[in-house]
KOLGU-4560 file (N, C-alpha, C; in nm, 3 decimals, padded with zeros to 5 digits):
<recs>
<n_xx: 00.814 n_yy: -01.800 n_zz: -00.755 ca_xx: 00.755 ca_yy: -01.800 ca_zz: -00.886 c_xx: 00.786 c_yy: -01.668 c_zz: -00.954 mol: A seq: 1 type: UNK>
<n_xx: 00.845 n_yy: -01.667 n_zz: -01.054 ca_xx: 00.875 ca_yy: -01.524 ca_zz: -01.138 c_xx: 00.772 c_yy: -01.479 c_zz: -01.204 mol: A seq: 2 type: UNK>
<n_xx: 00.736 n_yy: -01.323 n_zz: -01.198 ca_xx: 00.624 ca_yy: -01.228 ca_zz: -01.218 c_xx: 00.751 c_yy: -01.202 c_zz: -01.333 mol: A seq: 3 type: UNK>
<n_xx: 00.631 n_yy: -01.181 n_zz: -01.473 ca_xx: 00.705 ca_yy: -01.151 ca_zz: -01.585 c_xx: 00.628 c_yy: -00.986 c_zz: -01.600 mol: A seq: 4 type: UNK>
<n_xx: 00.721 n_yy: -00.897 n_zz: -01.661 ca_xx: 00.722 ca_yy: -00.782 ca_zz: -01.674 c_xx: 00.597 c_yy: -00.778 c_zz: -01.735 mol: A seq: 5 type: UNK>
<n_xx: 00.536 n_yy: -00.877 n_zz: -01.811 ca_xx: 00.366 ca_yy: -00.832 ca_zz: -01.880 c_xx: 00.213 c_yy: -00.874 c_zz: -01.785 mol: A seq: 6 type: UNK>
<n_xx: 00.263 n_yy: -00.915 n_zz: -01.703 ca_xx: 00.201 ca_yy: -00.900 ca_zz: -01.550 c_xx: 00.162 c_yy: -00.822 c_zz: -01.483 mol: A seq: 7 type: UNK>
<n_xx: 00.235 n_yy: -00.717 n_zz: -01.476 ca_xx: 00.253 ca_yy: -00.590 ca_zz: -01.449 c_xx: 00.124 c_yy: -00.459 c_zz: -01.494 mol: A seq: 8 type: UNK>
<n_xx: -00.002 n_yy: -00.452 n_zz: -01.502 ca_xx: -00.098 ca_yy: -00.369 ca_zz: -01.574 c_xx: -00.163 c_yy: -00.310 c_zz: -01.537 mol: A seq: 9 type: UNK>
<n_xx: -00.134 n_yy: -00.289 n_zz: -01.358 ca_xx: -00.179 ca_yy: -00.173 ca_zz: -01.297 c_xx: -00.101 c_yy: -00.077 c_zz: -01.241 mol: A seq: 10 type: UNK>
<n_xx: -00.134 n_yy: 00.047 n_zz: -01.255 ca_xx: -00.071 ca_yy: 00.118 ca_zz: -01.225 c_xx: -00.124 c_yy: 00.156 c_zz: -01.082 mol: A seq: 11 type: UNK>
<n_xx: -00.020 n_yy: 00.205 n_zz: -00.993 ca_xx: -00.042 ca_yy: 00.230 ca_zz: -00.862 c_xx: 00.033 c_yy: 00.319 c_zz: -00.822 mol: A seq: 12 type: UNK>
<n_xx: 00.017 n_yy: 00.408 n_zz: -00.677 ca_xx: 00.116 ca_yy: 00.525 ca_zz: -00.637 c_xx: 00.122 c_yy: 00.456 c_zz: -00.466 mol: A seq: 13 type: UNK>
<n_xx: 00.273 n_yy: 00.481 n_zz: -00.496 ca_xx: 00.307 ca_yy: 00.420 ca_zz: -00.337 c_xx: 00.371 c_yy: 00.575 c_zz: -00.293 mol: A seq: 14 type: UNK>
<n_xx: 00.298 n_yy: 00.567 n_zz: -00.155 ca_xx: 00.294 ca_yy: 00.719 ca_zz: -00.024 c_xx: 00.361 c_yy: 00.662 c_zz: 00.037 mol: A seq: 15 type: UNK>
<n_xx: 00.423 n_yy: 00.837 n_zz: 00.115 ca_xx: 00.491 ca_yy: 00.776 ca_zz: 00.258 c_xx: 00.425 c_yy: 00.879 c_zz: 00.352 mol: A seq: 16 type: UNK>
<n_xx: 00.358 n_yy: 00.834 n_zz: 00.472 ca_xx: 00.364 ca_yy: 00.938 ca_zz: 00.553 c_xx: 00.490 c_yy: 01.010 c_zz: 00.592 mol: A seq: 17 type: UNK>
<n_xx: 00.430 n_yy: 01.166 n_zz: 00.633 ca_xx: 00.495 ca_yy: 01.265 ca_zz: 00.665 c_xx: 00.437 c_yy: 01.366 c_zz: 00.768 mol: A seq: 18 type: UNK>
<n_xx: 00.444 n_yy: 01.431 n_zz: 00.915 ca_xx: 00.416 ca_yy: 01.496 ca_zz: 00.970 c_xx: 00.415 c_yy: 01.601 c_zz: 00.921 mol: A seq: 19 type: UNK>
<n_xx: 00.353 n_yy: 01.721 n_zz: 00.931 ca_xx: 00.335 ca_yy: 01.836 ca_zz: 00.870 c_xx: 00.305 c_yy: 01.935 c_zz: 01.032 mol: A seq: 20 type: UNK>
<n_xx: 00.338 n_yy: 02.034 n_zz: 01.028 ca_xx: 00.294 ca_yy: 02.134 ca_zz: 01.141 c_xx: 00.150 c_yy: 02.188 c_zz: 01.075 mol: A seq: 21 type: UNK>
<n_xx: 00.080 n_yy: 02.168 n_zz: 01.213 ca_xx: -00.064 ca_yy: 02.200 ca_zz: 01.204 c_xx: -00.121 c_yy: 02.354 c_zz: 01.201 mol: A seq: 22 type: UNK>
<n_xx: 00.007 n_yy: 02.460 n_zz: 01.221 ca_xx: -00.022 ca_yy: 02.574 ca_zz: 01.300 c_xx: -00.089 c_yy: 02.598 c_zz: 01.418 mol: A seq: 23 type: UNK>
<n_xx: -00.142 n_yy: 02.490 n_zz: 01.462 ca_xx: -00.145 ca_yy: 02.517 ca_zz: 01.621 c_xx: -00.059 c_yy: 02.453 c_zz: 01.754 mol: A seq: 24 type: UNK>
<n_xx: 00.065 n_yy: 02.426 n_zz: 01.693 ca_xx: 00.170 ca_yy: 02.394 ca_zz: 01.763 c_xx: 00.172 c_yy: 02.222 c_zz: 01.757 mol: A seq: 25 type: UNK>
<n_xx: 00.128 n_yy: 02.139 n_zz: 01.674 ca_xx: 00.094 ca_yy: 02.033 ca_zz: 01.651 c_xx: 00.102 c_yy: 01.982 c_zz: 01.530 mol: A seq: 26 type: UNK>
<n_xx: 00.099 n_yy: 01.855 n_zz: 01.477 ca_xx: 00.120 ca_yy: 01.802 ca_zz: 01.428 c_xx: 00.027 c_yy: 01.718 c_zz: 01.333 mol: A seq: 27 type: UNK>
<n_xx: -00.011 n_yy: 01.734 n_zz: 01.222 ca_xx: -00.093 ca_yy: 01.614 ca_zz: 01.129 c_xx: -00.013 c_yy: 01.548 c_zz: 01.042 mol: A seq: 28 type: UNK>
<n_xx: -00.060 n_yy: 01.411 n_zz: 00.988 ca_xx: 00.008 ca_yy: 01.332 ca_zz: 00.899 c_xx: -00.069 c_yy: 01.400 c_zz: 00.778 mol: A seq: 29 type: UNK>
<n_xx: 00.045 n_yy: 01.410 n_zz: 00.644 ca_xx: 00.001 ca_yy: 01.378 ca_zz: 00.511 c_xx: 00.065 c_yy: 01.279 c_zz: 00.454 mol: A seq: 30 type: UNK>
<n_xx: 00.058 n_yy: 01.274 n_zz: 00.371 ca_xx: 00.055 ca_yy: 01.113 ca_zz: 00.255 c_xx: 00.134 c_yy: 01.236 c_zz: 00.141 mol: A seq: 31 type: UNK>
<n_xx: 00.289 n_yy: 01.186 n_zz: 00.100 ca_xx: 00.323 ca_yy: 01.226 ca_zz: 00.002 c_xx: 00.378 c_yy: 01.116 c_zz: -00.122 mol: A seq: 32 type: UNK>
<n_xx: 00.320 n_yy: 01.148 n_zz: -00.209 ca_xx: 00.416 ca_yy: 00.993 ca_zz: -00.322 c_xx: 00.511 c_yy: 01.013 c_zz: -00.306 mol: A seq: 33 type: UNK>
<n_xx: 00.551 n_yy: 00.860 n_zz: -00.364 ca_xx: 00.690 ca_yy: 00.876 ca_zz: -00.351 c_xx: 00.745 c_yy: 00.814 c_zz: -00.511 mol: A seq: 34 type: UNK>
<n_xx: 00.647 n_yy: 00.699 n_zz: -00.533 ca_xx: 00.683 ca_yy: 00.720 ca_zz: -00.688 c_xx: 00.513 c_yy: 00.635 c_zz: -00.757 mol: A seq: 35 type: UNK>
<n_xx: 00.528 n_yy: 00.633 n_zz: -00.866 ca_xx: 00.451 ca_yy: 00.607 ca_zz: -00.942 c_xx: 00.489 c_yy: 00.448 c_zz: -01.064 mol: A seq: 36 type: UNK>
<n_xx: 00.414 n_yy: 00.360 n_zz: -00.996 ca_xx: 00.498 ca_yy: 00.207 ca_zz: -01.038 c_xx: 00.419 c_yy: 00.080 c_zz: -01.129 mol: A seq: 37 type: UNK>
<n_xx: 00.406 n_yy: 00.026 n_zz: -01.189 ca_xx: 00.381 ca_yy: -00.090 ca_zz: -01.272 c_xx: 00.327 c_yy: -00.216 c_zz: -01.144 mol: A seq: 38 type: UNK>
<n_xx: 00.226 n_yy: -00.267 n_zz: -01.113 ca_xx: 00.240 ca_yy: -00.347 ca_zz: -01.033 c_xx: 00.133 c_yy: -00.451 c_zz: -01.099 mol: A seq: 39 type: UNK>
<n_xx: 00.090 n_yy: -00.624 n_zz: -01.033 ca_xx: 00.058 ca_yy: -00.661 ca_zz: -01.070 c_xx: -00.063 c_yy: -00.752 c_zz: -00.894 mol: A seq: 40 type: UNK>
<n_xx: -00.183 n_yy: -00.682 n_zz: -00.948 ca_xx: -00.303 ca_yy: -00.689 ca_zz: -00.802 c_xx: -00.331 c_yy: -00.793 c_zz: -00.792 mol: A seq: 41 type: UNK>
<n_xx: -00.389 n_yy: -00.882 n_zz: -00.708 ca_xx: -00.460 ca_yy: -00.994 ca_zz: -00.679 c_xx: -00.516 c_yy: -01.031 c_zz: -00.569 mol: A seq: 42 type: UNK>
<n_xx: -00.652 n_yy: -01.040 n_zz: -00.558 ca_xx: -00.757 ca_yy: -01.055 ca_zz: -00.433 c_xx: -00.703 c_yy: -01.166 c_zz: -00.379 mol: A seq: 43 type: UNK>
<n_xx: -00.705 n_yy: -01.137 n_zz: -00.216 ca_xx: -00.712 ca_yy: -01.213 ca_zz: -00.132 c_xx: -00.841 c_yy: -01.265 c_zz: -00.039 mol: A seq: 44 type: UNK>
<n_xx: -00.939 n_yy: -01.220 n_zz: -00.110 ca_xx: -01.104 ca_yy: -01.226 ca_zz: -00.042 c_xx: -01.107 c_yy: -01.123 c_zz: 00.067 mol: A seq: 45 type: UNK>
<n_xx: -01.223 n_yy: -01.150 n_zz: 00.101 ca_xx: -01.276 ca_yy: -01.078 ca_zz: 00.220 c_xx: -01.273 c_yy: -01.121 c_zz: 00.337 mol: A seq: 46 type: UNK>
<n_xx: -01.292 n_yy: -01.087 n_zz: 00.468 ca_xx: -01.325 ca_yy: -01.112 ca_zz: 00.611 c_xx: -01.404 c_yy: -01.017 c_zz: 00.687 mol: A seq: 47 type: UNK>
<n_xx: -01.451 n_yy: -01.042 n_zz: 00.770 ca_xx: -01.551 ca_yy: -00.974 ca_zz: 00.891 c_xx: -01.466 c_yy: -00.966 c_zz: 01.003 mol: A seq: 48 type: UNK>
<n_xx: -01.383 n_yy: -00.836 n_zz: 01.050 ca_xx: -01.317 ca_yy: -00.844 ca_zz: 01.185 c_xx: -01.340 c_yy: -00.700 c_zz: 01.242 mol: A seq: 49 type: UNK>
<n_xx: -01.310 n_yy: -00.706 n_zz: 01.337 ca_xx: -01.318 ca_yy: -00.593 ca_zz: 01.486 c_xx: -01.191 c_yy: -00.537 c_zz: 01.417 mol: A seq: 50 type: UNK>
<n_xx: -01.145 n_yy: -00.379 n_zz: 01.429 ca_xx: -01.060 ca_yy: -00.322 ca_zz: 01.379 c_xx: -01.093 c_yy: -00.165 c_zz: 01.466 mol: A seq: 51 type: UNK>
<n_xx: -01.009 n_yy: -00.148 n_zz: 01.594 ca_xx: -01.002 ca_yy: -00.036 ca_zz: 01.633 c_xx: -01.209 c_yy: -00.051 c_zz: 01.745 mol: A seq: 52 type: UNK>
<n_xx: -01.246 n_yy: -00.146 n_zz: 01.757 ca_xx: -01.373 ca_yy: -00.109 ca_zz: 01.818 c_xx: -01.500 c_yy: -00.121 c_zz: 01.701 mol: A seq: 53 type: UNK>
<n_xx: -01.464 n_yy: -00.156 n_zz: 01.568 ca_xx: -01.544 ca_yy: -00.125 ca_zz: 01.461 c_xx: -01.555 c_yy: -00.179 c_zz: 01.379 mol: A seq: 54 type: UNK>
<n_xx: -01.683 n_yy: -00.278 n_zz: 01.364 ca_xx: -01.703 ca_yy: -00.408 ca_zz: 01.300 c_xx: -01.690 c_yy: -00.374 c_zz: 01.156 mol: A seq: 55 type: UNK>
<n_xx: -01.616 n_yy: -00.464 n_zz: 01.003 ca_xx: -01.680 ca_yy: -00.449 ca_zz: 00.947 c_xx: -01.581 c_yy: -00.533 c_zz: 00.841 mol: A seq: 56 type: UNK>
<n_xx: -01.624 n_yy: -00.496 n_zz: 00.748 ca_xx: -01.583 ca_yy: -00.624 ca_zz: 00.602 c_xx: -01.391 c_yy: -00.553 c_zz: 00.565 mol: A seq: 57 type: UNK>
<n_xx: -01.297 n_yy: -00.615 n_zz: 00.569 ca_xx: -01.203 ca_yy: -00.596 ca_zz: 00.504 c_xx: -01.147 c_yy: -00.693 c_zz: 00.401 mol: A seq: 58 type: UNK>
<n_xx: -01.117 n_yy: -00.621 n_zz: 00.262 ca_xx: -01.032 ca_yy: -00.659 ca_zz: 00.183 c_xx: -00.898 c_yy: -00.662 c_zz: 00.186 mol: A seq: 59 type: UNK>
<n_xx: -00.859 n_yy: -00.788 n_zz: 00.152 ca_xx: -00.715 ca_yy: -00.807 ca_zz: 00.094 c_xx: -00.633 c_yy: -00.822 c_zz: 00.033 mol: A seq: 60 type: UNK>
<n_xx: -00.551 n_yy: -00.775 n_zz: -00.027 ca_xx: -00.494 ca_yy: -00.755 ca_zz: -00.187 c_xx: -00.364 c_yy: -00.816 c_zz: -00.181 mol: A seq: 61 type: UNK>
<n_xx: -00.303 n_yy: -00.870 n_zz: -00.283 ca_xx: -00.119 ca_yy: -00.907 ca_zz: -00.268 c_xx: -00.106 c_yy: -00.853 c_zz: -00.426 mol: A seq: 62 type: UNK>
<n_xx: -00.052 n_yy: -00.750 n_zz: -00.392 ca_xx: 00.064 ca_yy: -00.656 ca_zz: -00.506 c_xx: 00.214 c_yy: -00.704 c_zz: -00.518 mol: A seq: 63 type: UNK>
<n_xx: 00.214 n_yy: -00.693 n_zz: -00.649 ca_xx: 00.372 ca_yy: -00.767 ca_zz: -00.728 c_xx: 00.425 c_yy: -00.643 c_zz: -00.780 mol: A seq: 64 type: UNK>
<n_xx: 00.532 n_yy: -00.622 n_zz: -00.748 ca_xx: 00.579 ca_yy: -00.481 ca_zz: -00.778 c_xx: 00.738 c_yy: -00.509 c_zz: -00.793 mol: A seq: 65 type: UNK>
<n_xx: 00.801 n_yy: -00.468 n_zz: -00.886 ca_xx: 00.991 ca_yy: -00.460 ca_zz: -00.919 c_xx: 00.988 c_yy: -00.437 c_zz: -00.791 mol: A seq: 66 type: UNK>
<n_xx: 01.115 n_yy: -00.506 n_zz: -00.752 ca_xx: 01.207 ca_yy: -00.443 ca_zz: -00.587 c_xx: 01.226 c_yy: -00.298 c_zz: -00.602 mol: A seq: 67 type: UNK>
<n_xx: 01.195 n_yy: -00.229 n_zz: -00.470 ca_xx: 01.281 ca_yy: -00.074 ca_zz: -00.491 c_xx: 01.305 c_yy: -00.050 c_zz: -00.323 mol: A seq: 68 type: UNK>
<n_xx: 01.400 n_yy: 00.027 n_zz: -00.330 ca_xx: 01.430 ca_yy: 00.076 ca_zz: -00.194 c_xx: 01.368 c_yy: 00.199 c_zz: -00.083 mol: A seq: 69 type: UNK>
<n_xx: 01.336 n_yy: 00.160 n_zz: -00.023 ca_xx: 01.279 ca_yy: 00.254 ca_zz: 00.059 c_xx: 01.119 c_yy: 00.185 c_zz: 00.101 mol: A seq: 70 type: UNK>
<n_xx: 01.100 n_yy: 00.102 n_zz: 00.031 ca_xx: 00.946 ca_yy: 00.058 ca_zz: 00.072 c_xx: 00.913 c_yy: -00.039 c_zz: 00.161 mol: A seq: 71 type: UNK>
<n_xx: 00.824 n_yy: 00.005 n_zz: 00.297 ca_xx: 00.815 ca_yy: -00.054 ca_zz: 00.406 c_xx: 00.649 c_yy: -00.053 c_zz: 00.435 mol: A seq: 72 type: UNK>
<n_xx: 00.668 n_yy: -00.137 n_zz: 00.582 ca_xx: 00.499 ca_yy: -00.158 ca_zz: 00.624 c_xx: 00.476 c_yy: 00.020 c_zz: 00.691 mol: A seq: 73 type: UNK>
<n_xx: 00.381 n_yy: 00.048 n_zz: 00.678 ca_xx: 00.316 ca_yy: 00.141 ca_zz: 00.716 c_xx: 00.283 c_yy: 00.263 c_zz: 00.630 mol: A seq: 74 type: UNK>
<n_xx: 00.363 n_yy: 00.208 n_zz: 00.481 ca_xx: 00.325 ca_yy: 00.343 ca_zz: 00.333 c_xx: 00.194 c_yy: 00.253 c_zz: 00.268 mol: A seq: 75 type: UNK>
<n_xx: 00.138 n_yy: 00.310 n_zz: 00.232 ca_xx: 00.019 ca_yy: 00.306 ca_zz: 00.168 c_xx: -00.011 c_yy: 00.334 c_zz: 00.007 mol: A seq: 76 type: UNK>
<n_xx: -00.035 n_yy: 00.264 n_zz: -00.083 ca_xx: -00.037 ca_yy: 00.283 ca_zz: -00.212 c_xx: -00.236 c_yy: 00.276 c_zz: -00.260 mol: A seq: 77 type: UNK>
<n_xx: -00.185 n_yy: 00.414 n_zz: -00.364 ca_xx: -00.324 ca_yy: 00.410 ca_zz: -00.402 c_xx: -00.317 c_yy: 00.328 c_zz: -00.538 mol: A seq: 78 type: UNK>
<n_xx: -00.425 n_yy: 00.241 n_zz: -00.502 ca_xx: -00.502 ca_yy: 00.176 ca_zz: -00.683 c_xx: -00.648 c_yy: 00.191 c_zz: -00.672 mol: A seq: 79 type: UNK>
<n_xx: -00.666 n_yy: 00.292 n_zz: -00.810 ca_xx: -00.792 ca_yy: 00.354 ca_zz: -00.842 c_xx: -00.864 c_yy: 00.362 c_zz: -00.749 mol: A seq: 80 type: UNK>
<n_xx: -00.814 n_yy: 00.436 n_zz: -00.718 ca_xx: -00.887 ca_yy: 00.575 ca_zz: -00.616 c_xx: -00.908 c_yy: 00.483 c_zz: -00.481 mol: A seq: 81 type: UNK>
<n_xx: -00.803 n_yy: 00.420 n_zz: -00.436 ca_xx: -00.851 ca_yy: 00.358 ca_zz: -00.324 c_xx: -00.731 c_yy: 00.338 c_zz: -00.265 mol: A seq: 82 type: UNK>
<n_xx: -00.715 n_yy: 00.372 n_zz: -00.152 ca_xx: -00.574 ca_yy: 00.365 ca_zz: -00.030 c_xx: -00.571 c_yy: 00.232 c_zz: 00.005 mol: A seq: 83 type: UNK>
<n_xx: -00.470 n_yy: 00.196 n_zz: 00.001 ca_xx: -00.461 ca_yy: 00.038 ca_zz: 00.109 c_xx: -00.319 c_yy: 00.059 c_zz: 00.133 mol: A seq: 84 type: UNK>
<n_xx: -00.325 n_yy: -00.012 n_zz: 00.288 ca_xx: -00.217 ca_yy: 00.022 ca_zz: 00.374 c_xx: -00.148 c_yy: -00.100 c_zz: 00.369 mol: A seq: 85 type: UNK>
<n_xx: 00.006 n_yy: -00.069 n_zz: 00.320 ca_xx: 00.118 ca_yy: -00.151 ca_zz: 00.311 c_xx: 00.098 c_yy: -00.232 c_zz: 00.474 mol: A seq: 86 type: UNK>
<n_xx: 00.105 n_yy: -00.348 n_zz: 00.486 ca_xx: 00.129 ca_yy: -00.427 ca_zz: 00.614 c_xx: 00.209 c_yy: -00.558 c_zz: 00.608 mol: A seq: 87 type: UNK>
<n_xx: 00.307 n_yy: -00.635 n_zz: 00.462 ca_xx: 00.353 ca_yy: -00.720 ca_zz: 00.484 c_xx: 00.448 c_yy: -00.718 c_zz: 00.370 mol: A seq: 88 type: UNK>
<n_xx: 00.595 n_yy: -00.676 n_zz: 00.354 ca_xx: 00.679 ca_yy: -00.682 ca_zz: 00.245 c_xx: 00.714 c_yy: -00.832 c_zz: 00.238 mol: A seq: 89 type: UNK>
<n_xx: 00.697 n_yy: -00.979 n_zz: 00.194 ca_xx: 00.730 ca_yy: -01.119 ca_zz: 00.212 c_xx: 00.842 c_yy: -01.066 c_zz: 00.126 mol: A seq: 90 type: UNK>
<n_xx: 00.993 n_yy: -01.116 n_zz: 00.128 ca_xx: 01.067 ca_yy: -01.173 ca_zz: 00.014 c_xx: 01.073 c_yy: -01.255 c_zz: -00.024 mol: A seq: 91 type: UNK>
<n_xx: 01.093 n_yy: -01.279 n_zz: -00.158 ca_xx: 01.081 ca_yy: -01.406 ca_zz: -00.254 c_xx: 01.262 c_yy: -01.422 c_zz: -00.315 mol: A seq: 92 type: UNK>
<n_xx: 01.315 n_yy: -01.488 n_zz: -00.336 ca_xx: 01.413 ca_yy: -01.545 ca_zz: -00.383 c_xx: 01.396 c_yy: -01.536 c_zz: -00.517 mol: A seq: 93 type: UNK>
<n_xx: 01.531 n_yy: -01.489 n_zz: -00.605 ca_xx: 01.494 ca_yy: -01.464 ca_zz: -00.732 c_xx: 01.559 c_yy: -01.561 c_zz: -00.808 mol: A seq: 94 type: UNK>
</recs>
């Protein structure tokens, strides 16, 4: 199904993790953008699941976004003020 360019009315920032030296000989992740994009949100409801030992409500979103290169499962895009973690690029046939 074709997403028309006026679809498009949220704005969002897609991250990539990056290791950073901790100064104590170690290592932390930061989150750097990578760009700043036009996308188009839509709820997938809620669920109740176990996640890491830790019960609790997760949301699910499916974002419509122009193709670009470099974007994979494990970057994370913020929409308004809220992180959600990339976990499924589907391709669609154009």
């Amino acid at each position: 199904m074709p997403v028309f360019i006026g679809a498009l009315r949220e704005r969002v920032t897609l991250q990539a993790a990056q290791n950073t030296p901790d100064g104590g000989g170690g290592q932390r992740r930061a989150w750097t953008a990578v760009a700043t994009v036009w996308a188009a949100v839509t709820s997938l409801g809620s669920r109740q699941a176990l996640e890491q030992g830790h019960a609790g409500t997760f949301q699910a979103y499916r974002m419509t976004l122009r193709a670009r290169p470099g974007l994979a499962p494990g970057m994370r895009v913020l929409w308004r003020g809220i992180a959600l973690r990339v976990t499924a690029l589907p391709l669609t046939a154009s």
